[in-house]
C-alpha angles and dihedrals in degrees: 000000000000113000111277119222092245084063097049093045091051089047087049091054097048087063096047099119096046087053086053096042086050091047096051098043089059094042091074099054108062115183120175126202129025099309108083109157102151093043089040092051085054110052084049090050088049090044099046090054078061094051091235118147121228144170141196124267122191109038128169107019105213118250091254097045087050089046088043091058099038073053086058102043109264123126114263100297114196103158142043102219099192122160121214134179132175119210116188134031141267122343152012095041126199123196120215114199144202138169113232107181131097139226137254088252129121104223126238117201145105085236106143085212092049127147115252101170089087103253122085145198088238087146088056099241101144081064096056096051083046097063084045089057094043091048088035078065095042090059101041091059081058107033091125098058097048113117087223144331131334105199108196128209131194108180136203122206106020076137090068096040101239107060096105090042088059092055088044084057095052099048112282096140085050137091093044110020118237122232105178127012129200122194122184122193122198114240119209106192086050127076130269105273113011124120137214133180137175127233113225109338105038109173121002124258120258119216112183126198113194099194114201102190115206112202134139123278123213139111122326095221079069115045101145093077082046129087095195119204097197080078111041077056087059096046091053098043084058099050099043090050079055091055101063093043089052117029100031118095095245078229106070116075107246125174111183115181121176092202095179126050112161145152141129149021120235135028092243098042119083101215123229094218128038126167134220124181112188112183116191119199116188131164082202104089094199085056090056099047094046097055093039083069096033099052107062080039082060096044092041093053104039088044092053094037083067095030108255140135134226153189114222110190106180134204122193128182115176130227106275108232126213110208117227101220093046082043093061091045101052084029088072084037094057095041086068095056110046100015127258104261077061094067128070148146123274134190116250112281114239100216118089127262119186093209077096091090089059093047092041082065101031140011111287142170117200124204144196108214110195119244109169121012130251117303091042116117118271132251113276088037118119081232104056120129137177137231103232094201085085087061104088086020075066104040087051086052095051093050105032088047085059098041088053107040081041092059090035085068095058 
């Protein structure tokens, strides 16, 4: 006779301080980016008391990748530090998967286990590599009776949104090979314990443009011996905002933000540099790839009609996809563990989630798992905080969702 939820939730909850313990003590050691060595060495420490065996995934970033990010504001990045284990034996496998980096953010909080290093897991990703490690426990007591392989990721970067495609790159799908991937994200305006989960298109996709605009500098009295890149800037915010009025279906939903507009130092000096960054988020993936093309064809034409040069470094995360038939299975699985009043259907979410790069390879479903309640400040606030009390509800869903698509297969 196969475990039942109740089993896996009591066994959750019997962990309970460990997976806090785990939570806090990441907590206090933000890092942001692909580099994570003191969250990496953890999750192996932590690993290694399991007897689970693991091993890294990333490895060496290329020179351009490490200049594209510093581009793009991240500290120099030269190495992925991401964390895998597989529990288990043989075939179907199944990656869980959890986040494990930080934002740019100072905390704000009376938490007595509160960051100080100036960055923060206001996204709650500590949380996140915490119910890993609390499911990562609950397998392992009952690898001999899984039906296959559970493959565990801990991932660095999905700040950066890339951070799982550079994993996928090096290898993560493989050995053994993965055959279905669930990822879970802690909500903090829902409450504890709800879940909620998109059919298809799950987040929207993210394409970034970092403009470096190239004129010549010199007195404003005199701008006809200037080629003066403020407004060639101008010029380009302008034309990409009209492309979305005029070349996106009204439709789809399109969001285009240029966030950073920038350039010069004084009122009677024309600058020689000035710097736009344009970030476009869609759920339509035809928009996307429209303006994704339209977009570099825009900058190229406006800079050389006034003369100017450029530099274009370009980002690109795709829309995670949930897929429908994988949906209707971990759905059922999820029902029994948090009960089914507790699961429901969302609307995509229009922010960005780098998880993409996995679905875009092998069947996934993506979740958002409550940890607060509506009113309390939002991920990415300085003020974020979680309800702890998600903290074994999500290490019983990880486990108990592998355990059961695992003995499905059989």
């Amino acid at each position: 006779m196969g475990v039942t939820a109740a089993e896996i939730r009591r066994r959750a909850e019997e962990l309970r301080g460990q997976i806090t313990a785990d939570r806090r003590y990441l907590h206090q050691i933000p890092e942001i980016g692909m580099e994570l060595p003191k969250t990496a060495d953890y999750i192996r420490k932590r690993l290694d008391e399991m007897g689970i065996p693991w091993e890294n995934c990333g490895g060496d970033l290329p020179e351009q990748v490490t200049r594209d990010f510093m581009e793009a504001g991240f500290p120099r990045m030269e190495r992925a530090e991401g964390v895998t284990a597989v529990i288990g034996h043989g075939s179907p496998c199944i990656l869980l998967r959890a986040d494990m980096d930080a934002l740019p953010i100072r905390e704000d909080s009376d938490l007595a286990f509160r960051s100080g290093n100036g960055y923060g897991h206001m996204c709650g990703h500590d949380s996140h590599a915490a119910m890993l490690l609390g499911a990562a426990q609950i397998l392992k007591e009952r690898e001999d009776s899984l039906a296959g392989s559970v493959k565990l990721v801990f991932q660095p970067g999905e700040e950066t949104g890339a951070g799982a495609r550079v994993l996928v790159e090096n290898g993560l799908l493989e050995n053994p090979k993965v055959d279905a991937a669930f990822g879970l994200h802690v909500q903090s305006v829902t409450r504890t314990g709800e879940l909620g989960y998109a059919v298809g298109v799950n987040s929207a996709s993210l394409d970034t443009f970092i403009l470096k605009i190239r004129g010549s500098g010199g007195h404003s009295s005199q701008p006809q011996l200037c080629i003066d890149p403020l407004m060639i800037m101008n010029q380009v915010y302008q034309a990409v905002n009209l492309l979305v009025t005029r070349e996106a279906d009204p439709a789809a939903m399109v969001a285009l933000t240029c966030g950073v507009a920038k350039g010069g130092t004084a009122v009677n000096i024309i600058p020689g540099e000035a710097e736009l960054h344009i970030g476009v988020r869609t759920l339509d993936v035809q928009a996307a790839d429209h303006l994704t093309r339209r977009i570099p064809e825009v900058i190229d034409h406006y800079v050389k009609a006034w003369r100017g040069a450029y530099d274009l470094t370009v980002f690109h995360t795709p829309c995670t996809y949930s897929d429908e038939a994988l949906c209707r299975e971990l759905v059922s699985f999820a029902e029994e563990i948090l009960g089914k009043e507790n699961v429901c259907q969302i609307p995509p979410m229009t922010g960005t989630e780098d998880f993409g790069y996995i679905t875009r390879e092998v069947p996934g479903m993506f979740a958002f798992i409550g940890a607060g309640q509506p009113g309390n400040a939002p991920l990415h606030n300085p003020h974020m905080v979680l309800d702890e009390e998600v903290l074994p509800l999500g290490a019983a869903l990880h486990a108990y969702t592998a355990i059961s698509w695992l003995a499905s297969r059989r």
